[in-house]
Structures are given as C-alpha cells and as structure tokens.
TIKELO-546466 format. One record per residue: z, y, x of N, C-alpha, C, CB in turn. Coordinates in steps of 0.05 Angstrom, whole numbers, padded with zeros to 5 digits, always signed. Glycine has a CB too. Layout:
ZYXZYXZYXZYX;...
END
This chain:
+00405-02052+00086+00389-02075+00092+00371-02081+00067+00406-02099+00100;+00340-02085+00070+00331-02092+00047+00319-02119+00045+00315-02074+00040;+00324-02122+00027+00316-02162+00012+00298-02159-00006+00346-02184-00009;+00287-02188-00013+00269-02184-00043+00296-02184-00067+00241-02217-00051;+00292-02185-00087+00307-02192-00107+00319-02225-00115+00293-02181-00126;+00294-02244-00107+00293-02268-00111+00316-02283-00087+00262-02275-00110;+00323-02262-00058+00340-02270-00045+00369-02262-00052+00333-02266-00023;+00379-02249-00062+00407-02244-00080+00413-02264-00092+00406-02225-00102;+00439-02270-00091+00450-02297-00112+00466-02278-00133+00475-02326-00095;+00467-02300-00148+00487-02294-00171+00513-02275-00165+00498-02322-00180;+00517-02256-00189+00542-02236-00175+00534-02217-00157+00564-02251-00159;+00514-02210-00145+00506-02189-00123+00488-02175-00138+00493-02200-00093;+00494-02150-00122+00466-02127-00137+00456-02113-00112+00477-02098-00164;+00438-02091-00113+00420-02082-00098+00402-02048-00127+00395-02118-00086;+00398-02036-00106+00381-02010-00121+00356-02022-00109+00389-01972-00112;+00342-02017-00128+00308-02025-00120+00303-02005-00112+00284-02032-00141;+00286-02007-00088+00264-01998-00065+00241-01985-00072+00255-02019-00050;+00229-02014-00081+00192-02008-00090+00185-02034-00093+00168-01991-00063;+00164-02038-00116+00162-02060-00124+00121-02056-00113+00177-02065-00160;+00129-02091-00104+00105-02097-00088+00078-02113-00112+00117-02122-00059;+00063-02125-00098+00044-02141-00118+00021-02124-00136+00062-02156-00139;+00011-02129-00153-00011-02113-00171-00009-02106-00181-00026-02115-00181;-00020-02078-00194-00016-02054-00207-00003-02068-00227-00039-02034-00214;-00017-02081-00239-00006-02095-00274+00019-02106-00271-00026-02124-00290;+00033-02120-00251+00061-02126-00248+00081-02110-00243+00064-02141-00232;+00072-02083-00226+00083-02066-00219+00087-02043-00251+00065-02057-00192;+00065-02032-00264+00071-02021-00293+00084-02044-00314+00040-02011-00305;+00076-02059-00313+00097-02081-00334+00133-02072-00318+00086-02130-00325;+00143-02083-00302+00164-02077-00294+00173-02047-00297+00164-02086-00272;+00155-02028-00298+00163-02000-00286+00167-01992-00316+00137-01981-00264;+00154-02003-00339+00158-02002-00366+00179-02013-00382+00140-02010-00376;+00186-02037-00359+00217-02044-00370+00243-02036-00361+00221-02069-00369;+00243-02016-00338+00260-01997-00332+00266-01997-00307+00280-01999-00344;+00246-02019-00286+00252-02030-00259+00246-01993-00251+00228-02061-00242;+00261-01973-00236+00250-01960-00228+00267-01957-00200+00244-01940-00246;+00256-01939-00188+00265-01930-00161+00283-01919-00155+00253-01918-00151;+00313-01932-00152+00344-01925-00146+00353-01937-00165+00355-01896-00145;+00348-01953-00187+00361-01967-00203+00386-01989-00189+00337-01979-00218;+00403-01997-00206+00416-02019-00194+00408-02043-00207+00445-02017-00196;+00401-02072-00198+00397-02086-00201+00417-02114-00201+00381-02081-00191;+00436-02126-00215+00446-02143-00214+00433-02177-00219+00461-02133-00227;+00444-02194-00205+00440-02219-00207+00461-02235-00234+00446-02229-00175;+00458-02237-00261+00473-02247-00269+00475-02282-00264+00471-02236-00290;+00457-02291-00274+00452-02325-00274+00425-02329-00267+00456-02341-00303;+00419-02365-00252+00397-02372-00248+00398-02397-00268+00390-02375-00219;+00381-02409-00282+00372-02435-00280+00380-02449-00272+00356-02440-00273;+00383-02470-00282+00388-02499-00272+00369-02508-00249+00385-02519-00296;+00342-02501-00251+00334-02520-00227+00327-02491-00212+00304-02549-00233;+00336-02460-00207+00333-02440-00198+00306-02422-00204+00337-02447-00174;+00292-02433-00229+00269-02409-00241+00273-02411-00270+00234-02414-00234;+00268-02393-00279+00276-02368-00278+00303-02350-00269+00273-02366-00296;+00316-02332-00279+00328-02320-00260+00340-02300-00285+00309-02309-00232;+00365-02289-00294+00378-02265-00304+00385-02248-00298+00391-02265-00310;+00374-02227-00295+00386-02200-00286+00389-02179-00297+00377-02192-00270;+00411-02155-00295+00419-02131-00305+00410-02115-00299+00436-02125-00304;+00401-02094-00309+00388-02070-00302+00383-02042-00318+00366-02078-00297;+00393-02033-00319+00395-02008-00339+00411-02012-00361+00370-01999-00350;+00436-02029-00359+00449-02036-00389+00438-02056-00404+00448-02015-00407;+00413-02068-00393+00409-02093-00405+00400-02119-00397+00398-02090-00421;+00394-02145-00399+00391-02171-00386+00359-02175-00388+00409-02196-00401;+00342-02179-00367+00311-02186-00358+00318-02220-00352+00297-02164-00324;+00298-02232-00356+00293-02255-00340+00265-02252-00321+00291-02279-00360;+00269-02256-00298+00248-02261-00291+00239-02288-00274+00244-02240-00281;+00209-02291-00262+00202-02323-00250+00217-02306-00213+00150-02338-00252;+00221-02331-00201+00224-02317-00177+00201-02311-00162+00241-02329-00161;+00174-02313-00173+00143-02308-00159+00144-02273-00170+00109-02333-00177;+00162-02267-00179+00164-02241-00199+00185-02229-00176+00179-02246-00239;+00205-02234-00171+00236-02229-00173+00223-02218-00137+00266-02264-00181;+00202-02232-00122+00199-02232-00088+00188-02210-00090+00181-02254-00069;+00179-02196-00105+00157-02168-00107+00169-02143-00105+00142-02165-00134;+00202-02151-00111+00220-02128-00119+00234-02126-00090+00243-02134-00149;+00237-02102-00078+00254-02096-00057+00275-02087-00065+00245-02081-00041;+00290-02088-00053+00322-02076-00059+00338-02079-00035+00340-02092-00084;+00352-02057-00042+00368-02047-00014+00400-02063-00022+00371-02002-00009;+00409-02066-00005+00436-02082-00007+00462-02069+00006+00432-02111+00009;
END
C-alpha cells in the first residue's frame, strides 16, 4: 500500500517509492540519501506537528510536512 511520508506517524516506516514535486526538491533529497528502496522511519513530530524527524540511511532528517507529502512510500 502506498502513502505520502507526511501520512506515517511516529514509530512506522515505509521504503520510498519516488519522490514527487520539482526537480530542485527532488535532487536536494536524492543528495541527502532519499533514494529508491530506502527505508524510511518516522522518529518524532513537533509539538504543533511541523516539522517532522525521520531516519534514513543511519541518520536523522527533519523535514516540513509540505516536504514529507512529495515522498511516496510503500508500507
């Protein structure tokens, strides 16, 4: 089943899909290791739910959840 990333809660993960949105968001991410079969964990959100913590290659990203909806991932 695939979701964005921004719909995962805390504690759940997913391998990314394919990341949606514009080239420049898509190479920024793809430079920080978002790649295609990766696993993606939800560590923590925010207090008021933006930004967002997540695991991914051995290490912790934050991202906005206008960021986090672009990312597909399989569940």
């Amino acid at each position: 089943m695939e979701a964005t990333l921004a719909a995962l809660k805390p504690g759940e993960q997913g391998a990314l899909v394919r990341i949606q949105g514009e080239n420049r968001l898509r190479q920024r991410l793809t430079e920080m290791g978002f790649i295609k079969g990766s696993t993606i964990g939800v560590d923590s959100t925010a207090p008021f739910g933006d930004p967002r913590s997540y695991s991914i290659r051995g290490y912790q990203v934050t991202l906005r959840n206008a960021e986090a909806e672009q990312i597909i991932v399989e569940i």
